[in-house]
N, C-alpha and C positions, 0 to 999 in steps of 0.2 A: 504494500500500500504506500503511494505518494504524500509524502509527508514535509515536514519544514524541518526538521529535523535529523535528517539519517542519508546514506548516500542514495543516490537514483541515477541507476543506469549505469553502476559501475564509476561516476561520479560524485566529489564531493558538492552537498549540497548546496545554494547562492547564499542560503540564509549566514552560511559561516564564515562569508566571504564580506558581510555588512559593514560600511565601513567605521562604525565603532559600535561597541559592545556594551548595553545596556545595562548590563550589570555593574557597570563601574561609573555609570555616569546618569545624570538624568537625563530627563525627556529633552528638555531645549537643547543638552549638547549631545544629545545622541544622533540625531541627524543633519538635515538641511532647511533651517529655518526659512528663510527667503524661496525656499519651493514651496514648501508648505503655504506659506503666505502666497504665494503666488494662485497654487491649486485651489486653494479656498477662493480670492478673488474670480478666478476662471469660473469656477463651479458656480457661484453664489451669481454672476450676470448671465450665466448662461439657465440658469435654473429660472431665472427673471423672466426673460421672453418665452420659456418654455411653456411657461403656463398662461401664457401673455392670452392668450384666448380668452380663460376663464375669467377675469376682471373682468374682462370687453362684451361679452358674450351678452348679458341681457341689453347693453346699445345695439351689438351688433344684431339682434336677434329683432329689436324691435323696426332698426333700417332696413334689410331684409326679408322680416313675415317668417323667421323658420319657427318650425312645429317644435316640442319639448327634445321627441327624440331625436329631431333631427341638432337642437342645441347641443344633446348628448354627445351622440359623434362630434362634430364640431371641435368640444373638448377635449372629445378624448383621443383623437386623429394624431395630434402629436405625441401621445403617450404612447403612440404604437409605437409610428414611424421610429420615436426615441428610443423604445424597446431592442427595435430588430437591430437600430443603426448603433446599438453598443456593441452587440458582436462583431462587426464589422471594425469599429473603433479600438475593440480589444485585440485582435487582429493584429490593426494594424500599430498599437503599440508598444508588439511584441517585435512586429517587423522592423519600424521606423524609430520607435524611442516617443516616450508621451509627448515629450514637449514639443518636436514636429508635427506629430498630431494633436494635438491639441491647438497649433497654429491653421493647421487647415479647417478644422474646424469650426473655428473662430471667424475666420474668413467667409468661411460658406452663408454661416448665419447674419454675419457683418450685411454681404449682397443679399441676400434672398430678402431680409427687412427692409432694404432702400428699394429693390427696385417694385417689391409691394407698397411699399409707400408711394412711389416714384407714379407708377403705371396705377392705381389704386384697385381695390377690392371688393367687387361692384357684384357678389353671386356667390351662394352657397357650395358651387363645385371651388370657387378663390377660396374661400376660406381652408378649404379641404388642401387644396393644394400648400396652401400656404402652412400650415400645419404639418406639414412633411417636411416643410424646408425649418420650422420649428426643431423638430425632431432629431433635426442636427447638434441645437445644442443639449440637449435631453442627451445625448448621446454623452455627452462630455462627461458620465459619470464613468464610464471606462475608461476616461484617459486622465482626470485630477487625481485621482484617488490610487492609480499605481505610479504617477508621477510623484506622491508625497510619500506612498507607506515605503518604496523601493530604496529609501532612505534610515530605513527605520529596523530594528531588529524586534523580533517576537515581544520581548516584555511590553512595547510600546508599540503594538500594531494598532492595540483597540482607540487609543487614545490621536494617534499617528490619523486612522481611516477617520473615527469622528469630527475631528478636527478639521477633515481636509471635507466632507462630507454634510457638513453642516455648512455649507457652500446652499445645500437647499433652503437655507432664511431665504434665499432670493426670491423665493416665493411671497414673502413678507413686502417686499419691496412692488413686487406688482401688484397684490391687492390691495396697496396702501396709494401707490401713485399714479396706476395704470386709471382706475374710475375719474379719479378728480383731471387729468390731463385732458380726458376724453371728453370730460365738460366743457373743457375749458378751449380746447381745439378740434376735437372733434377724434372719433377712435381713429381714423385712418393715420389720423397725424402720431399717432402716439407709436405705431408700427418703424415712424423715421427719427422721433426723438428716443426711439432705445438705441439707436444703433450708435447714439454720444455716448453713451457711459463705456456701451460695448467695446467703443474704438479702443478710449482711454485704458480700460483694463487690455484691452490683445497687446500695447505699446507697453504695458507695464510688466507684464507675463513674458513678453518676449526679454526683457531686461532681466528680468530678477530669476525665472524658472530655468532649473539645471536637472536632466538628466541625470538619476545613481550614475556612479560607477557599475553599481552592480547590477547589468542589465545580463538578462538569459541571452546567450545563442540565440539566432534566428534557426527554427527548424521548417520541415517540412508543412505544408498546410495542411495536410492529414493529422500531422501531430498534435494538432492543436485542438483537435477536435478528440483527443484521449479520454479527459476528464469525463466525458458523457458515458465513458464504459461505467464509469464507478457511481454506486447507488447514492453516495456520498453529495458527490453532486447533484444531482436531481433534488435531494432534500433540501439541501440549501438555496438552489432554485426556488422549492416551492415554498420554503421559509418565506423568503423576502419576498414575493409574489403576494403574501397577504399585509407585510408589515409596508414597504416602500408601495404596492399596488394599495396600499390604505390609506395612505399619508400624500403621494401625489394626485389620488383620483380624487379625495375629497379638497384638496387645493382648486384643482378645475373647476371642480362643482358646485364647492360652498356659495359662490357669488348668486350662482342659480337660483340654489337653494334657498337663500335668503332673502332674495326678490320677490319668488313664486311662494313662496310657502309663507312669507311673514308682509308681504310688501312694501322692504324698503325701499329705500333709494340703492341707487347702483354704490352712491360712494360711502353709504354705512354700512351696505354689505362688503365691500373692498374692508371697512374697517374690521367688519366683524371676525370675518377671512382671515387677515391677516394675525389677530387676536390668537385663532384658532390654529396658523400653520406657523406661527410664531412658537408657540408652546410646542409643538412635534419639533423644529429646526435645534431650538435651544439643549434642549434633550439630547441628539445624536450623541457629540463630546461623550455626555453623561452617557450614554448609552453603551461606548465602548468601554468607559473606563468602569462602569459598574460589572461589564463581562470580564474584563480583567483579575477585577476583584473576587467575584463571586463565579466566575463561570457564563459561558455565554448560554448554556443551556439551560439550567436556573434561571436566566437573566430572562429567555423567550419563553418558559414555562410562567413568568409573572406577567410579562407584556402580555399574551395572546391571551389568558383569563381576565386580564384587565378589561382590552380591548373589546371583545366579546360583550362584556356588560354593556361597556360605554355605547355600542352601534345598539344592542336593544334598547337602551335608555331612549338613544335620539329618533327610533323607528316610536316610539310610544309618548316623545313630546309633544305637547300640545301649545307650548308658549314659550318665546324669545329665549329666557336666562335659562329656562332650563335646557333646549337645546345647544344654547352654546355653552352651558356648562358641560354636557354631553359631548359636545365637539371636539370642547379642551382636554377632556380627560382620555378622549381616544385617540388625538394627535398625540398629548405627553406617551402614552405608551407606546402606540404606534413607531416616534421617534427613536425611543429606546431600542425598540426593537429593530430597526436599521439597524442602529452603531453595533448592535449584539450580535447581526447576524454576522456585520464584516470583521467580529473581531475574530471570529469562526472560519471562515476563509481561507485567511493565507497561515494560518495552521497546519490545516490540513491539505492546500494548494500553494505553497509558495512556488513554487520552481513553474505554475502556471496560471500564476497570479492575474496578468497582465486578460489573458481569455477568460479567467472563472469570474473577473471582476462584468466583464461584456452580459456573460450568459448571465450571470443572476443578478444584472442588472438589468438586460432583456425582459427576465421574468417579474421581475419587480414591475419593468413600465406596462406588460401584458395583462397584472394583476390592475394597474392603474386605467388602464384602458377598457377593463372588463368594468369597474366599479364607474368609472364616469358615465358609460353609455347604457348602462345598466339602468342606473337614476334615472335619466332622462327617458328610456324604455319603459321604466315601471311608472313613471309619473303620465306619461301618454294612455298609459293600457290601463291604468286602474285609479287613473288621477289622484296616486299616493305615491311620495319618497317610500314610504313606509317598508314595499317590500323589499327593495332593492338593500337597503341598510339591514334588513333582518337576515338574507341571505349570505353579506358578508357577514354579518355577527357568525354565521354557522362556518362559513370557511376560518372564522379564528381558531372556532372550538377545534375544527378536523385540524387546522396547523398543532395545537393544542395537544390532541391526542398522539399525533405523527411524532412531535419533539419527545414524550414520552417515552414512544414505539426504542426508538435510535438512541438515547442517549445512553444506555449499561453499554454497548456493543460500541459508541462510538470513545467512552473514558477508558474501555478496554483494550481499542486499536490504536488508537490515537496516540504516536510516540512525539509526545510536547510537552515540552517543559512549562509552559501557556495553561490557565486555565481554561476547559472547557467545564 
């Protein structure tokens, strides 16, 4: 079994090769600070326009005449696109090295926002489109996050990935700024004033972000696709598929949500939103470093009973505080359980770190894409959130059960010095 610890393939493993050793130092001098800062920046604007939909969605909903479900999609279009386009992205920074991917990246989402802005977005197939080209920065959760941890040795992964990973408050920034701009110039214009902050961070990420030394070998493109033999991976896939598919689908949504079901204005639902994806963002850090401490599978054995509660709570509100009291309480888990999932990761995948970061961040965006469109489907067909929320509530309990299932078999096999 592939591990972070022990040789592979007749080779010693990268993990031993870190360029300083966590045991003798702490976290700020155990890696590469100014990457890290860099990752988090990258992550944190790119996570911004990612969900730049879901702010906009009830202007854009009302300029265009789209139906609930068709808001759903809408939302949840770049959570795919961003799903699929992280395997590709981990891929490719395996091949190329984060930080050039991460520049291409950067770029792609840089043009796809001017020239939607530029030509504007006049129909519900633009929007769709435009939502793929969204998806690119969604993607950039395969390339910040082994751009930071690939600096970092085992004792400090948790805390290493949180840190670089809570790059998702950008989500914070679009329900808070994206509503009120959109007043104030209208939503199309707000597709061209992201691409200022955007610029600023790619100038600033290009200066300060550094490739480890300790990058893998480029191997074969079959090899890359290894991890998928082991049961190992699939579970951690479907881990974050309910925690990260919980935490971005309801970022998308809440704005929805909170227009249709309570009828605000666009920019108290922006406030309220952010309120709610603020508390998940804040958490991640927390998230790893509580896996650290106590084990990552403890850690998702608390989130996913938490969570669980919190979605029936909000399937069965009837008024404002108590729904976003609901809100708060299953993004703070929710977030936890990101940081928990990736302190689990390069554990037991360091040597393919770079692709296992793609796939179970694929499935995470696949979970967030199921939960956005889903809403918007069960509010069409039964004119209620209600059941769409009570359905994820049941996939926490199954992640729930599953972590259970794995965890004697995986403290058994698991050769890490690392809490699990």
């Amino acid at each position: 079994m592939a591990s972070a610890y022990w040789e592979r393939d007749g080779k010693a493993d990268p993990a031993e090769n870190a360029p300083m050793s966590a045991a003798a130092t702490s976290f700020w001098k155990a890696g590469h600070t100014p990457t890290l800062i860099a990752a988090f920046l990258y992550f944190d604007l790119a996570f911004m326009v990612w969900v730049l939909l879901g702010p906009l969605a009830p202007e854009i909903s009302k300029t265009l005449g789209l139906t609930p479900a068709e808001k759903g999609l809408m939302v949840a279009v770049p959570t795919l696109a961003g799903a699929l386009l992280r395997v590709v992205n981990g891929l490719l920074v395996d091949r190329i090295g984060p930080k050039r991917s991460g520049a291409i990246s950067q770029l792609i989402v840089i043009a796809g926002l001017f020239f939607a802005w530029f030509t504007g977005v006049s129909s519900f197939a633009g929007t769709l489109a435009l939502g793929v080209i969204l998806g690119f920065a969604g993607a950039s959760f395969a390339i910040a996050l082994p751009l930071a941890s690939r600096w970092y040795p085992a004792e400090h992964q948790g805390k290493a990935m949180g840190l670089a990973g809570m790059g998702n408050s950008g989500t914070v920034l679009a329900s808070l700024f994206a509503p009120m701009l959109a007043k104030m110039f209208g939503w199309n214009a707000v597709l061209g004033l992201a691409c200022i902050p955007l610029s600023v961070v790619f100038v600033v990420y290009m200066l300060m972000a550094k490739d480890s030394p300790n990058q893998p070998a480029p191997r074969k493109l079959v090899d890359y696709f290894e991890p998928l033999k082991q049961a190992d991976a699939w579970w951690l896939m479907g881990f974050y598929s309910v925690t990260f598919g919980g935490f971005v689908g309801l970022a998308a949504s809440l704005p929805i949500y909170f227009t249709d079901q309570f009828g605000l204005t666009t920019i108290t639902a922006g406030y309220c939103t952010a309120a709610c994806v603020f508390a998940g963002s804040l958490v991640r850090p927390m998230g790893g470093a509580l896996a650290d401490r106590i084990g990552g599978v403890k850690a998702l054995m608390m989130v996913y009973t938490v969570a669980a509660i919190a979605l029936a709570g909000v399937a069965q509100a009837h008024s404002l505080p108590a729904a976003l009291g609901m809100f708060v309480l299953a993004m703070l888990a929710l977030g936890t359980g990101n940081g928990s999932v990736f302190q689990l990761v390069p554990q037991r995948f360091q040597a393919e770190i770079g692709v296992m970061t793609g796939l179970v961040g694929m499935a995470g965006g696949i979970g967030g894409f199921y939960l956005a469109s889903s809403l918007g489907l069960a509010k069409q067909l039964t004119g209620s959130f209600a059941p769409g929320f009570l359905i994820f509530a049941g996939l926490a309990v199954v992640a729930l059960a599953a972590v259970a299932l794995v965890k004697s078999r995986w403290r058994a096999t698991w050769k890490t010095v690392a809490r699990i």
